[in-house]
N, C-alpha and C positions, 0 to 999 in steps of 0.2 A: 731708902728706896724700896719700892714693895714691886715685885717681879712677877709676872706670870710667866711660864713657858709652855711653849709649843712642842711637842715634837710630831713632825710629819713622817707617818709610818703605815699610811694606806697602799703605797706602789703594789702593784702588780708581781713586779721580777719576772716579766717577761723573758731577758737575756739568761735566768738564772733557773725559768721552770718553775721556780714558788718564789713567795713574798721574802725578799732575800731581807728585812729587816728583823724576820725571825729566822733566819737560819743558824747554825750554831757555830758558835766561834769561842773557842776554847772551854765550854762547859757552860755559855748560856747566848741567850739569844741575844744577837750583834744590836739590837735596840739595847738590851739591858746594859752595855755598858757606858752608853753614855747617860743615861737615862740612871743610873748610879753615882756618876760625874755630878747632875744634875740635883740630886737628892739633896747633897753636900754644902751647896751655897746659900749660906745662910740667907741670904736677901729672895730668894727665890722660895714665896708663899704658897707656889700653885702650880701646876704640872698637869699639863691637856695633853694626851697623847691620839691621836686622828689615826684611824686604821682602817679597814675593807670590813664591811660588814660581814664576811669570813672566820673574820680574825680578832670580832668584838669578846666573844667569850673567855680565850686565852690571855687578853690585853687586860681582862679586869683583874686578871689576879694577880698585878704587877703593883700593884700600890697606889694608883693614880687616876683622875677623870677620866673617862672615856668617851669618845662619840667618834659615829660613823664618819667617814671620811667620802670625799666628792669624786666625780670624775678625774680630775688632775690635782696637782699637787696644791693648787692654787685655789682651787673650791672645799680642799680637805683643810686648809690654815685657815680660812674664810668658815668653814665649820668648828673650828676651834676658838674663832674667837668671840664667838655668842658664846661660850663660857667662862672667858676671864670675866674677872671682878672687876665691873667699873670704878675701882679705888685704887688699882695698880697704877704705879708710876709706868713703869716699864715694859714691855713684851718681849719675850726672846723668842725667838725661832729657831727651830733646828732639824735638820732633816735626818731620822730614824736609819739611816744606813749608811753613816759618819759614826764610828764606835771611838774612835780615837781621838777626839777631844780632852784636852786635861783642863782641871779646877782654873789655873791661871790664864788661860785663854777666855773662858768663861767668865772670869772676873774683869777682865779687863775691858772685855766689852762690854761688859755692864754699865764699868764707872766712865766709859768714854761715853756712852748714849747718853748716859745722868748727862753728860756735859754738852754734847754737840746734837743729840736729838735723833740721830739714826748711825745705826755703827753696822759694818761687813767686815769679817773677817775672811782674811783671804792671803795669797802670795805672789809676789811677783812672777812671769811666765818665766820659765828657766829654757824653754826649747826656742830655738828656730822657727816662727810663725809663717807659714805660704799659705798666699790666699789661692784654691783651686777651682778651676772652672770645671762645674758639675759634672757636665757630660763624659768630658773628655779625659777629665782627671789629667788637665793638664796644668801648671805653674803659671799664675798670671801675675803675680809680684809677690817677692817676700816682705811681711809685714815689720814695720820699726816695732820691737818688743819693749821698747824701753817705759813705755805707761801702762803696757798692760800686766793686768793681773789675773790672778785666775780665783774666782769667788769663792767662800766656802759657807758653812755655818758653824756655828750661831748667828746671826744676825739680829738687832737690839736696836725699839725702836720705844720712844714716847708712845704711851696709849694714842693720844689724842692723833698722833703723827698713822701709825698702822693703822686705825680703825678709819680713818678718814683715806687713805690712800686705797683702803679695800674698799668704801663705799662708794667711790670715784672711780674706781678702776674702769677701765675700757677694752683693755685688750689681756690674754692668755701672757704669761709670761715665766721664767725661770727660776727668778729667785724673787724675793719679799722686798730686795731694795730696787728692783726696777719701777716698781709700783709708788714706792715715797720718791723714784728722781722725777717720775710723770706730774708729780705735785710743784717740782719747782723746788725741792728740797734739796741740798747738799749731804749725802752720806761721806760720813767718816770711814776709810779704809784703816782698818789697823792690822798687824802683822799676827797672820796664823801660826801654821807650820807646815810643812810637806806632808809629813805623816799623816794630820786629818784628810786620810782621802776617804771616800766617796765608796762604798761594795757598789760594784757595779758588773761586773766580771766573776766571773769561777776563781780565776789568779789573783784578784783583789782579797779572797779570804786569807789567802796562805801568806801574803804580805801584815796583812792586819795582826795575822797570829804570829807572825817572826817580833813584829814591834811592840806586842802586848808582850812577849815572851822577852823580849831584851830588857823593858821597861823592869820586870821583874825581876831580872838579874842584875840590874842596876838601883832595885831599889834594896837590894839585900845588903845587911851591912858588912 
């Protein structure tokens, strides 16, 4: 299986003041470590990183293709993939401010796309779901948690499968497999982990660097 990846690393960081996918977390930029993760898997030929025309100059000296990145997250993957190689079996996706990703996550959804043709990594919701009415911020029903999940990335898809669900696309969406379920296609959910979360917050770095920092302690012998 021949892989290309994405990683989408154009955001703004509006919540955060700057592009929180270069901010620093533990001695490099919170892109670099999954983007390291990334380097490693053998089946993985090609590495497109999508960034703010800002942030093209410093992206090149990371090892990997570059191109400008779109208004949304979704015109920035859609600019990524006018550069894989139409000979890829595969496409991964991943969003550039998820540093906590490991090889075995990554692999697994590899070999599950090889199989079922669109894979989401993700976790069961572990909270109390209420659905609230806007205005009011009042309780209009607690939600049954029991199918829902909460998505993450990588996300791993057949060329044929992504590159046709972006050229059908119709509507703005959140992640890359809303797009393959609009086709009519079944994604495969397979199990994440908690830990892959999302920088999205000031308090999300110092989490990220407690579990970068344990992983450490725990891989010593």
């Amino acid at each position: 299986m021949k892989v290309a990846a994405i990683i989408a690393a154009g955001g703004s960081g509006k919540r955060m003041g700057r592009p929180k996918q270069f901010l620093p977390l533990l001695g490099k930029a919170v892109l670099e470590w999954s983007l390291e993760v990334l380097k490693k898997i053998r089946s993985i030929e090609q590495i497109i990183l999508t960034v703010s025309g800002d942030d093209l100059e410093r992206a090149r000296n990371l090892g990997v293709l570059v191109i400008e990145g779109g208004v949304a997250r979704q015109d920035s993957v859609a600019n990524g993939l006018k550069l894989v190689s139409p000979d890829c079996d595969l496409v991964l996706i991943h969003d550039g401010a998820r540093p906590l990703i490991t090889p075995d996550i990554v692999e697994k959804a590899i070999a599950e796309a090889g199989e079922h043709g669109a894979v989401a990594v993700g976790v069961p919701v572990a909270d109390t779901i209420k659905q609230v009415e806007s205005e009011m911020w009042t309780v209009e029903k607690t939600v049954d948690r029991g199918k829902l999940w909460s998505a993450q990335t990588p996300q791993v898809f057949k060329y044929e499968i992504i590159t046709q669900a972006y050229k059908k696309a119709k509507r703005k969406v959140t992640d890359d497999a809303q797009l393959v379920e609009d086709l009519g296609i079944k994604v495969k959910m397979i199990m994440g982990s908690y830990q892959n979360i999302k920088i999205t917050n000031p308090e999300d770095l110092l989490i990220a660097e407690a579990i970068l920092r344990s992983r450490h302690v725990l891989s010593q012998p």
